[in-house]
C-alpha positions in Angstrom: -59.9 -26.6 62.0 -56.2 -26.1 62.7 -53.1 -28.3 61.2 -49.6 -27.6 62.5 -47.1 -29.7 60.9 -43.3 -29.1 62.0 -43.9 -25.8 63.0 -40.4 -24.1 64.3 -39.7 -20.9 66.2 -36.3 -19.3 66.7 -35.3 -16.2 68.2 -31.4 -15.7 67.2 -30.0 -18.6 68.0 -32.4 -19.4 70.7 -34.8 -22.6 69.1 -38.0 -21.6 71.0 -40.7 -24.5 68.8 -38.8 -27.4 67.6 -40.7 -29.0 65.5 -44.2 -29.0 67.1 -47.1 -30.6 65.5 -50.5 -29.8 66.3 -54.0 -31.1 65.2 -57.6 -29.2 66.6 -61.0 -30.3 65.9 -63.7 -27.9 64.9 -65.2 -27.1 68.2 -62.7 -28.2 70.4 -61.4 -26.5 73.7 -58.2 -27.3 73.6 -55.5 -26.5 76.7 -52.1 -25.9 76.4 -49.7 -25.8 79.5 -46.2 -25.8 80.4 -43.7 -24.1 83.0 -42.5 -20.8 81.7 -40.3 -20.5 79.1 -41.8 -23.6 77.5 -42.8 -22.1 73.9 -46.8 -21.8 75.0 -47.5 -18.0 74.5 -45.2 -18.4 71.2 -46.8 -21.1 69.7 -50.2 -19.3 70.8 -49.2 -16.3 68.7 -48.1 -18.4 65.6 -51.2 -20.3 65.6 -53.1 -16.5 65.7 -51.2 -15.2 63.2 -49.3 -12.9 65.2 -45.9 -14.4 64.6 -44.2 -15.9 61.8 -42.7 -19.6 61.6 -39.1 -19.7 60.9 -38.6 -20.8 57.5 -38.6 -24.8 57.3 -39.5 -26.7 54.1 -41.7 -29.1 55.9 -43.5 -26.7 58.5 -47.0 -26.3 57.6 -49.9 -24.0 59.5 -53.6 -24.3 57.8 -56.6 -22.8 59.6 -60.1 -23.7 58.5 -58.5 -25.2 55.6 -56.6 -21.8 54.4 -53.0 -22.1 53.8 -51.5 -19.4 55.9 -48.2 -19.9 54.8 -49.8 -18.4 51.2 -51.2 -15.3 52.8 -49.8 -11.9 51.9 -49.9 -9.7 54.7 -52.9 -7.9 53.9 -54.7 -11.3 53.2 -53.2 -12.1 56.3 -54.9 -8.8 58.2 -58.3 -9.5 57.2 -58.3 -13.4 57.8 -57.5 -12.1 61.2 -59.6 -10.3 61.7 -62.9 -12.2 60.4 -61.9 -15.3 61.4 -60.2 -14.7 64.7 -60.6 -13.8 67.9 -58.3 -13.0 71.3 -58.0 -13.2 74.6 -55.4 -11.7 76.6 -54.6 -11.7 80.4 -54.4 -8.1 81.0 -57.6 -7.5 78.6 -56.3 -4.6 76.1 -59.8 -2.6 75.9 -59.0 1.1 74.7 -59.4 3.1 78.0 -60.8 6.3 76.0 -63.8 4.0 74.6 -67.1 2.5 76.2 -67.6 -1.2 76.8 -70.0 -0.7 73.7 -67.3 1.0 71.8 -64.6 -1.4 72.4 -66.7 -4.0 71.7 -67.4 -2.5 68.2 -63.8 -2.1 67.0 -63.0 -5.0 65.0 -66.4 -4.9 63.0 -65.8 -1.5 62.4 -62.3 -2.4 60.7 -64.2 -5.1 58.9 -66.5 -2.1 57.8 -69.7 -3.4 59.0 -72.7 -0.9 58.6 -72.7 0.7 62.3 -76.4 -0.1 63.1 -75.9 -3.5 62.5 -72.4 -3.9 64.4 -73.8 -2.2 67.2 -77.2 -4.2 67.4 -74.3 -7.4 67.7 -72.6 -5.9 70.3 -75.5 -5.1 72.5 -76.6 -8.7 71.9 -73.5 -10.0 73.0 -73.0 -7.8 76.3 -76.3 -8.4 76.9 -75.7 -12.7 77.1 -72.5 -11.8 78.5 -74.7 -10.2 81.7 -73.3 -6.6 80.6 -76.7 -5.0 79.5 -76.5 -1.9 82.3 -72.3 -1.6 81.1 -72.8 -0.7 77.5 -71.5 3.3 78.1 -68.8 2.7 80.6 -65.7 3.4 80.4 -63.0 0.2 81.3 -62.0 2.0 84.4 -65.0 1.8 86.0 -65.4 -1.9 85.5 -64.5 -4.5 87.9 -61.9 -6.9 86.5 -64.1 -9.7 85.7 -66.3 -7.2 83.7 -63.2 -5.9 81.6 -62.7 -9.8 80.6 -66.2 -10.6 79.8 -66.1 -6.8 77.5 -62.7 -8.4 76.0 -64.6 -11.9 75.1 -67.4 -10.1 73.4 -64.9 -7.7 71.7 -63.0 -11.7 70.4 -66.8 -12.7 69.8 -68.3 -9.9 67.4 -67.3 -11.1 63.8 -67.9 -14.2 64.6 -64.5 -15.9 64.4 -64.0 -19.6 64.1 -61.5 -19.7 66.4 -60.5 -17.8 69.8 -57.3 -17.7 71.2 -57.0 -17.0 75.0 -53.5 -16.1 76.8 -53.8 -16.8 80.5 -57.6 -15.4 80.4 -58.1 -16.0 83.9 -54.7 -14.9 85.3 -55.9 -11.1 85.9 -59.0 -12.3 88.0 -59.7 -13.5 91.5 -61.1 -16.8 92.2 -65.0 -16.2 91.4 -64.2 -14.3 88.6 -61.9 -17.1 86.9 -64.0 -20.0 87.5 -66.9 -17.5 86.0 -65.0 -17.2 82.8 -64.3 -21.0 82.8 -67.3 -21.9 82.6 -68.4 -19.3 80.1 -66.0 -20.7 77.6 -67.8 -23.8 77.3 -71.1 -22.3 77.1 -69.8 -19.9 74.3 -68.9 -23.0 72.6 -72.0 -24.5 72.8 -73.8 -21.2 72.2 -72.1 -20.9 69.0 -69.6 -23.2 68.1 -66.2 -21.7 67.9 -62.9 -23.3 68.8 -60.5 -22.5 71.8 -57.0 -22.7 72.2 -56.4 -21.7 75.3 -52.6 -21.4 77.3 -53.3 -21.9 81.2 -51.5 -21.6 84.4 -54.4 -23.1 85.9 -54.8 -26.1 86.2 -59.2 -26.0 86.7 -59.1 -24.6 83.4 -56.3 -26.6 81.5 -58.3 -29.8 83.0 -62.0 -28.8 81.8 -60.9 -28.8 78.5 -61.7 -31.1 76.0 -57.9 -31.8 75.6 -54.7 -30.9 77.7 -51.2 -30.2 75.8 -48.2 -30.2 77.6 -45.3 -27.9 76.3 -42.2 -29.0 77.7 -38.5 -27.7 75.5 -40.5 -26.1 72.4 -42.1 -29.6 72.0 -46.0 -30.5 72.7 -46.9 -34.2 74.5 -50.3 -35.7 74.8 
């Protein structure tokens, strides 16, 4: 599902990825950790799409067998967008919008017919126990229920593979070991891939595998 040959980072003359490598199974929930300043969140965002690799002849980054390196920037937009999904810590729902709005948002930009995005995202709030949230607003959701909006917002064009940065590191105890476990069954449910970068060590252990960053460099 993903191939990450070589890949290399630098910001200036800081080397942030030195030559990681990187392999991930369809289906796999995969765990990357590290102390801070490692590379995680960096290599997270290259792996997304969000950030480039510094130019190296032998770096390579294919995801569900596309060539990224190929990509224009507009190919680039709309593989994002259909086949990926994210995660973040601080859960970036659009405070103007509804749960059922901000759940819409990237189907709309894929121009999905409106009847049938919405039917999608009901469905989704609804497994994610959000039925009676559809028409309010993120500020009067509890922390947990902002996340569980985010996931069906990473969930609603189906992406093959979902990103997550520090997912749980916004929520209390009950809430974190909630979404834990709702990772798996989403995998289960419908059989996307994680990467996932973790303070917590729970999380980073359920996973199928556990990378270690340590200098720009991933071991095990």
């Amino acid at each position: 599902m993903i191939i990450a040959d070589n890949i290399h980072k630098y910001y200036g003359d800081l080397h942030v990825l030195k030559g990681v490598n990187l392999h991930i199974e369809k289906g796999e929930i995969v765990s990357i950790v590290g102390a801070s300043g490692a590379g995680k969140t960096t290599l997270l965002q290259i792996l997304g799409t969000l950030d480039h690799i510094s130019e190296s002849k032998n770096s390579n980054l294919s995801i569900n067998k596309t060539n990224i390196n190929g990509l224009s920037q507009k190919q680039l937009s709309k593989f994002r967008n259909e086949l990926l999904g994210f995660i973040f810590q601080f859960h970036q729902l659009l405070p103007e919008f509804t749960a059922l709005e901000n759940v819409c948002i990237p189907a709309f930009i894929k121009k999905t017919p409106k009847a049938q995005v919405e039917k999608r995202a009901k469905e989704l709030l609804d497994f994610l126990g959000l039925s009676h949230r559809y028409h309010h607003r993120p500020k009067e959701l509890s922390g947990g229920e902002q996340q569980r909006v985010a996931v069906a917002r990473a969930l609603i064009n189906n992406p093959r593979v979902i990103y997550a940065d520090e997912p749980s590191g916004n929520l209390d105890s009950e809430a974190a070991e909630n979404l834990h476990q709702l990772f798996f069954k989403l995998r289960d449910e419908f059989g996307q891939t994680f990467v996932i970068v973790t303070h917590n060590q729970d999380l980073a252990n359920m996973a199928d595998r556990k990378l270690v960053m340590v200098d720009g460099k991933t071991l095990g």
